[in-house]
Structure formats: C-alpha cells, structure tokens
C-alpha positions in Angstrom: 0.0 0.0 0.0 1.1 3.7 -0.8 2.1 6.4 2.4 -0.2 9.5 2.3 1.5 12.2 1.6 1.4 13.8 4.5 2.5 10.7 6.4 5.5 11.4 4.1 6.5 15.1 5.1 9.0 15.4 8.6 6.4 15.6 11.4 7.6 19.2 12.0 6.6 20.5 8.3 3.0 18.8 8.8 1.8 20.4 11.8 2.7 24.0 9.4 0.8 22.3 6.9 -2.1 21.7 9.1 -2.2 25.1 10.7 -2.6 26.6 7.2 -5.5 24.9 6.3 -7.4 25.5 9.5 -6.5 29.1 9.0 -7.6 29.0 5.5 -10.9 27.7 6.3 -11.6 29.7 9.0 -10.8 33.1 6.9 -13.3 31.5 4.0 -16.2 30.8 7.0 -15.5 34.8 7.9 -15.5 36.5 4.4 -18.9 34.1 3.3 -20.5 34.8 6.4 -19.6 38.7 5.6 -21.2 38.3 2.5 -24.5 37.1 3.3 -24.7 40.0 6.0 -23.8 42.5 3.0 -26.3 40.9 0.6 -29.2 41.5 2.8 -28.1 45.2 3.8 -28.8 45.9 0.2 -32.1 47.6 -1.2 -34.2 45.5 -3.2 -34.0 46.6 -6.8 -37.4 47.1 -8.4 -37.9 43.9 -11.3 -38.0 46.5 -14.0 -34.5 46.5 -14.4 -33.3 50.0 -15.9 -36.2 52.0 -15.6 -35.8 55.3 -14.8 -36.1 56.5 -11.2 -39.3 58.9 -11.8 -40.7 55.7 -13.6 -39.7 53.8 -10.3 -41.2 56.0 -8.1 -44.4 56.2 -10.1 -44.5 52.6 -9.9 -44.3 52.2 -6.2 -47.0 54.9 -5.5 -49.8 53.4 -8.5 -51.6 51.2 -5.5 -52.5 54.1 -3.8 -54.4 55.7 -6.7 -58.1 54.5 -7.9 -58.4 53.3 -10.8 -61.3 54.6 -13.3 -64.2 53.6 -13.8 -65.2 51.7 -17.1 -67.4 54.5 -19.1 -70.3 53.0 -20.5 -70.4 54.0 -23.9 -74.0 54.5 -26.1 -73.9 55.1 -29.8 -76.7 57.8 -30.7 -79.6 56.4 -31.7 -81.8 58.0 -33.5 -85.9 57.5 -32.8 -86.3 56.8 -37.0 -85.1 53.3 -35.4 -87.8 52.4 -33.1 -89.8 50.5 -31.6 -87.0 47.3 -31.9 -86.2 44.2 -29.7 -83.6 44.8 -27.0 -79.9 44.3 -27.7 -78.8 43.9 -24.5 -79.3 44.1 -20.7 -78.6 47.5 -20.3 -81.9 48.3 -22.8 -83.6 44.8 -21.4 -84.2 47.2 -18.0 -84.9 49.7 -19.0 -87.7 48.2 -21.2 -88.8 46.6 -18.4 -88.9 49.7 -16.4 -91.0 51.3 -19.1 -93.4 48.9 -18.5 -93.3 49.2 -14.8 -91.4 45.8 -14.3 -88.5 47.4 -12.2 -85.5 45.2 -12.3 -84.3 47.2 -9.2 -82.0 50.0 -9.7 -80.7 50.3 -13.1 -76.3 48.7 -13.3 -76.6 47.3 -17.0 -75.8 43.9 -15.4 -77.9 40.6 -14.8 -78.9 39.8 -11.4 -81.6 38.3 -9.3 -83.6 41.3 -9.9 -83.4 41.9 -13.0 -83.9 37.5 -13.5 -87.1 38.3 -11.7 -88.4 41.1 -13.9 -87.9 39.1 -16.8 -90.0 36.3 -15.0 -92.7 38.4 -14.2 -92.8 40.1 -17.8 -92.7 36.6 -19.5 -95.6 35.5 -17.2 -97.6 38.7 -18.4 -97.2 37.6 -22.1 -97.6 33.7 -21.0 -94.2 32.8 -21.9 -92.7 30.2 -19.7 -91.0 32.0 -16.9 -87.3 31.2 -17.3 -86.1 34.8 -16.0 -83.8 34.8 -19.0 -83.5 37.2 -21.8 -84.1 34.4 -24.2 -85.5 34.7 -28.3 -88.8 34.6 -27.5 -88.6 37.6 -24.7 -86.5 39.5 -27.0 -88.8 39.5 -29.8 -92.0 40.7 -27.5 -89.3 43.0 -25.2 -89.3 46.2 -27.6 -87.5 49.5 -26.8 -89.8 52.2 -28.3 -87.8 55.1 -28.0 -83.7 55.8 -27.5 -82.2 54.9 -24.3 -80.4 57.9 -22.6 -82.0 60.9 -22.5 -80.5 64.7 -21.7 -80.5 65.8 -18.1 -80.0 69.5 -17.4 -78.5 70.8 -14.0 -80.7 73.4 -12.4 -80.1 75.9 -9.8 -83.0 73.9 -8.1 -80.8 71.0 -7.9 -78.1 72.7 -6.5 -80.3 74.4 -3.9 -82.0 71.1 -2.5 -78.7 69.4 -1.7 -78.1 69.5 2.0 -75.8 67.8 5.0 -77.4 64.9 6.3 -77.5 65.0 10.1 -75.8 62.3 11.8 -77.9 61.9 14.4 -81.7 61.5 15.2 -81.7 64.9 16.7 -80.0 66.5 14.4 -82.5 65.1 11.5 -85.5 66.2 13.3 -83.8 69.5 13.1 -83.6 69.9 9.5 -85.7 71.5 7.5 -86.1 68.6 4.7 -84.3 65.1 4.7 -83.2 65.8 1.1 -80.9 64.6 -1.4 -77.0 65.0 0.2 -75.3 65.3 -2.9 -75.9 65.5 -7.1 -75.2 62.4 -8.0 -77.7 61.4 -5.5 -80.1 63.0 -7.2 -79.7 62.4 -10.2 -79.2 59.0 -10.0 -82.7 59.0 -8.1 -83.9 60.5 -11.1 -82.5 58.3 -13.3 -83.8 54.9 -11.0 -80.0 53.7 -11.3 -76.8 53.0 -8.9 -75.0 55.8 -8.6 -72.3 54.4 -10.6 -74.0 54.0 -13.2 -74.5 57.4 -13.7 -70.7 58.1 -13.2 -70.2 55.3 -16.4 -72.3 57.1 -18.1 -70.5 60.3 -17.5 -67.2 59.8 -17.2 -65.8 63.1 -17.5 -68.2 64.7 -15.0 -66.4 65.9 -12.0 -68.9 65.5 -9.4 -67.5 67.6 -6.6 -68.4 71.0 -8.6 -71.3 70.5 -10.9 -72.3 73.8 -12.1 -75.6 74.8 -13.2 -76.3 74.2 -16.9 -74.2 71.1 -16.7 -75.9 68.4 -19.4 -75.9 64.8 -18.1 -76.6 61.4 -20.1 -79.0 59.5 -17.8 -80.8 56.6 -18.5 -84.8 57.6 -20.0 -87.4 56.0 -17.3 -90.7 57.0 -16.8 -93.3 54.9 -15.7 -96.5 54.5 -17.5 -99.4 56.6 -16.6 -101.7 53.7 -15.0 -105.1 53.7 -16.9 -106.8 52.8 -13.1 -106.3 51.7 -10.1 -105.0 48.2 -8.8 -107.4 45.4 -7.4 -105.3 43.7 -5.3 -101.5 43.7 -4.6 -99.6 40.4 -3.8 -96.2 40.5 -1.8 -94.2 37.7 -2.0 -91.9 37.5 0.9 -89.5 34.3 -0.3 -88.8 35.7 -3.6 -89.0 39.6 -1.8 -90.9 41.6 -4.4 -94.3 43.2 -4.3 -96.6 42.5 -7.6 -100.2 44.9 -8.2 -103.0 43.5 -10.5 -106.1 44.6 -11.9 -109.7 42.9 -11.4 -108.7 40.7 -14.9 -105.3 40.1 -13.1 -103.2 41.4 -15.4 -99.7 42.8 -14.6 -100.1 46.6 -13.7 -96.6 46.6 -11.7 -93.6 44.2 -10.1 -91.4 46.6 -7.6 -88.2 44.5 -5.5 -88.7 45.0 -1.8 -87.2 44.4 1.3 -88.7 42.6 3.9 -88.8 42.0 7.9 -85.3 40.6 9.5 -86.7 38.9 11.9 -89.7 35.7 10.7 -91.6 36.6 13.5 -92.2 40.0 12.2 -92.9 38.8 8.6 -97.1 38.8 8.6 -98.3 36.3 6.5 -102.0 36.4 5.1 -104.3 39.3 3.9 -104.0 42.4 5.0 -105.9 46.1 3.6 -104.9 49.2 3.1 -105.6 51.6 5.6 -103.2 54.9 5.3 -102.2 56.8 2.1 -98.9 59.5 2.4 -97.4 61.1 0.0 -94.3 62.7 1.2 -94.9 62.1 5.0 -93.0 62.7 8.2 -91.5 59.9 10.5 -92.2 59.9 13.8 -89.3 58.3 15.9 -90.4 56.5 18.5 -87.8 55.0 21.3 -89.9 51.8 22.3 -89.4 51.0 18.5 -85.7 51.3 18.5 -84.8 49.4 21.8 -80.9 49.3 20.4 -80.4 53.1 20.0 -78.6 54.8 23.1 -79.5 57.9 21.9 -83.0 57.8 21.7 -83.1 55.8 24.9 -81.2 58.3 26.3 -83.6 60.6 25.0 -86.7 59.3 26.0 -89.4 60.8 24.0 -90.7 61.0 20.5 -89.1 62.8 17.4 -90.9 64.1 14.3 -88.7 64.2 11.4 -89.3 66.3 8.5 -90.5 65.1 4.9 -87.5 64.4 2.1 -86.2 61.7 0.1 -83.6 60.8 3.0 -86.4 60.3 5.5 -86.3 56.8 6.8 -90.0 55.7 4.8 -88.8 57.7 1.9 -91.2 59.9 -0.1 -94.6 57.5 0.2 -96.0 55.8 3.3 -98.7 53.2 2.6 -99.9 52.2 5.7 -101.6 48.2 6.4 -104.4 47.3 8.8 -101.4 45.5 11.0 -100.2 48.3 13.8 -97.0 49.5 12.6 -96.8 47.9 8.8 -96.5 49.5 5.5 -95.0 49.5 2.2 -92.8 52.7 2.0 -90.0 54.3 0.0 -86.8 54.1 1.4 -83.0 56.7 1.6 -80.9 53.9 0.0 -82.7 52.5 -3.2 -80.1 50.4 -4.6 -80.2 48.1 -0.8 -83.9 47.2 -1.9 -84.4 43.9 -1.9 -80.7 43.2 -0.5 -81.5 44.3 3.3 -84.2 43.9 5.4 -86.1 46.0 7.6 -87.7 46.3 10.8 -91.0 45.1 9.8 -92.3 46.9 6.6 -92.3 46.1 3.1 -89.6 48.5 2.0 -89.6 49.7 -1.8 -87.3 52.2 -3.6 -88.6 56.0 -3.6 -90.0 55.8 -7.3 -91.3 52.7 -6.2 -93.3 53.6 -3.8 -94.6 56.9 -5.7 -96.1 54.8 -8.3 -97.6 52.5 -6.3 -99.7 55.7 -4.8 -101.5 56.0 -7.7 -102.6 52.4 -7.6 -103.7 51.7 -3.9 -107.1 52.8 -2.6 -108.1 52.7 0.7 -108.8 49.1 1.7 -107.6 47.6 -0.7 -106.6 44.4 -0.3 -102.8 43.1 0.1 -102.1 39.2 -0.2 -98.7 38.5 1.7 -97.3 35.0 0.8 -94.5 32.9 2.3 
C-alpha cells in the first residue's frame, strides 16, 4: 500500500501544513458569512431593471391611486329606429322599467332582480318563466324610444342638496331630509346605482357641478296607469311586491325588502288603511330598543319630509299596527337588506304605487 503524503512530510513540516489549512478555512467561513450580512443590507432593486427613477417611483405609488371607472359607452340612436327588440341588458331594464317591471336600480348587469323582472314580464305575455332574456322575450321585449335621455342641472338642484344629520336629533332639526349630494339626485332620477351614472359620465367631475351642466341619464318614466290596482300580492321568499287589476293582469312588479326577523314577517291578507305622499316619520324610542340615543332621550321625534327620510317619499300604511310599504333613503339596498317590519320599496317605487292603492284595498302577503 502507498504512504499518504502527509504521512510522508518530517512531522515538524505537517503540523505548518495543518495550521494553514485550519486558518484558510476559517478566513473563507469569515468572508462568506460577511457576505450574506452585506447581501441582505442591500435595497431590493425594483424587477424593471433599468427603468428610470421617476418611472420607479411612479411605480411604487400606483396602488394608492383609484383606478377609473369603465365609461359606459352609447352610440346615438336615433328614434327613426324604433320600436326594436332589445340588444342587451342595459336596454332589457330599462324596457322593463318602461313597463313598470323594475329590475331594481338600473347597473346594466344581470342579477336576481333583474332574472325576476324578466320572470314576471314573460308570465304577463304567457311565456314560460325562465327569468332569462331568451329569443322569444326579445322579440315581444321592444324598446320604443332611445335609451339615454339629456339631463339638465338646475339651480333647483343645487339648492336642495343638504348635509345629512348624523344623528336622530339633528334630522328632526332639519328643514327637509333631502338629497346630500348630485349624484344622489340624479341617480334617483334616473332609478339607477349611482355608478351607473358616473359610467355614463365619465368626465363629470362630481364635486363641482355647475348649473347648466348636461348629463346622459338613462330615459325611465313609468306608464301613466289607466286605473287603479285590485289587489296587490307580496311575495316574501322571492321579496318583491306585484299589483294587478280585477282581470289580473300585470299593472306593476317593484323588489322589496322585507322584515329581519320571521316573526315580524305577517303572512295572510292584510288592507290598506293609510295613504302618504311625502310624510313625516315619527321616531319612537320603544321602536328602537338598540339606540342609546333615543333611549337616552326618552321621548318621540318628528322628522321632517324628504327623500332621505327613513320611509322615503310615500307611506302606505296596512291594517297591521306598525306595517306598511314605504320608499326608502338607499334604493339600490332594496331587496338586499331587510327591515324592521315593513315592506320597503325604492322611492320611485313607492310613488307609483300611490297611484294604484285605494283605501282598503286588499294586500295578499305569501311565504
């Protein structure tokens, strides 16, 4: 067998060998340990190698800024073109709003209110109810006139808008619960989300309007009913409210909210008994158990008439203490939330439905 070759060196010139080596190793453990401690001292560089340190720094800062909404955009149409079948969702409700069929407030996008309307229309012209926008719906679904219309700022407008008080107090201190801001309004106007209208006009700065200021909104107006309702029917599982005449056809199909709490859901028929257009609210504390501040209170509030008050613009009041189908501050919750015991509709809702209630009518709630 061969002698390693260290076995082969004078003892002396081995243990110089040796030392070297452990020294060696040691300095490498020092300088790679002093590297790792320098590599993560360093900044991370951005991934976009080479970009340009304004570009950087407008890279970093980009999640802090909201990103634009999507403009909706409409071709001009011209009325030479209608009546025609819907093209889309966007013109499906508002066809169906025309024909007071509310899909809820107007988005341009399907949903379980708008699946709903398109039930109930298809049942009006005995089509089987699939709640879709299928051939057959299309060709009996007809747009009659263009689908935006031309809103005009006024200097009424501007004069309605007003702080909304933040507390019970302060509301019954107002002089109107009106709209707080434009877009509010006009939105209202328009029975659409909000951001609907801000699609629609994109280049609208909405924190300073001016008077004169021309806005695309979408062109609803309810028919002028030829009479009165014979019965309405509310449908608390599916939560929307439908009105007939004596032959039961269709006169109207509004989403509504409904009670939180089963208990406080009444099921059976109930009449009309109260009729209020534009009405006050009276606050009571033994109604509100979970506010400190009107327990703290301790006595009844009247708060003044406006779109903002908490039954809206119309109050129809039941036969059942405390019950009624009213309008509502926030139209586009309708059918989303649920209330405290009444049959909540949005505002232009509930205005319509005025003209088709009389006093004792009946009104058929279902499970």
């Amino acid at each position: 067998m061969g002698v390693p070759l260290l076995e082969k060196l004078p003892s002396k010139r081995r243990r110089r060998l040796g030392d070297f080596v452990a020294v060696a190793l040691l300095l490498a453990i020092v300088a790679g340990m002093g590297w790792l401690w320098w590599l993560q001292k360093q900044p991370k560089k951005n991934s976009r190698v080479g970009a340009h340190p304004a570009v950087q720094s407008r890279i970093v800062s980009t999640s802090s800024i909201q990103p634009k909404l999507k403009p909706i955009v409409i071709l001009p149409q011209s009325p030479a073109e209608f009546p025609r079948p819907v093209h889309g969702v966007f013109e499906a409700q508002v066809a169906l709003a025309r024909r007071a069929i509310s899909p809820g407030s107007l988005d341009a996008a399907i949903g379980s209110q708008t699946r709903a309307a398109l039930a109930a229309f298809q049942r009006s012209q005995k089509l089987f109810a699939t709640g879709t926008l299928d051939t057959n719906t299309r060709s009996l679904l007809t747009l009659d006139s263009p689908l935006l219309a031309d809103y005009v700022i006024t200097t009424n407008d501007l004069a309605r808008l007003q702080p909304l008080g933040q507390t019970w107090l302060a509301k019954s201190e107002q002089s109107a619960l009106d709209f707080e801001t434009l877009l509010e309004l006009v939105a209202e106007k328009a029975h659409a989300y909000p951001i609907l209208i801000q699609k629609l006009n994109p280049d609208v700065n909405w924190t300073n309007v001016l008077a004169g200021t021309v806005l695309k909104i979408s062109d609803v107006n309810y028919p002028e009913p030829a009479s009165q309702a014979a019965f309405v029917v509310i449908h608390l599982s599916e939560k929307y409210l439908e009105a007939f005449d004596a032959e039961t056809n269709l006169l109207a199909h509004f989403p509504c909210s409904i009670a939180a709490r089963v208990e406080k859901r009444p099921v059976g028929e109930l009449h009309v008994a109260v009729v209020a257009p534009h009405p006050n609210y009276t606050v009571d504390p033994a109604l509100f158990p979970e506010s400190v501040e009107l327990q703290a209170l301790g006595h009844k509030l009247i708060l003044p008439p406006g779109p903002n008050n908490p039954v809206g613009v119309a109050w129809i009041g039941l036969d059942k203490p405390g019950y009624g189908m009213h309008g509502t501050p926030s139209p586009e919750q309708v059918g989303r939330t649920e209330s405290h015991g009444c049959f909540r509709l949005a505002n232009w809702d509930a205005e319509y439905l005025l003209k088709l209630v009389w006093i004792g009518m009946p009104v058929e709630v279902l499970p």
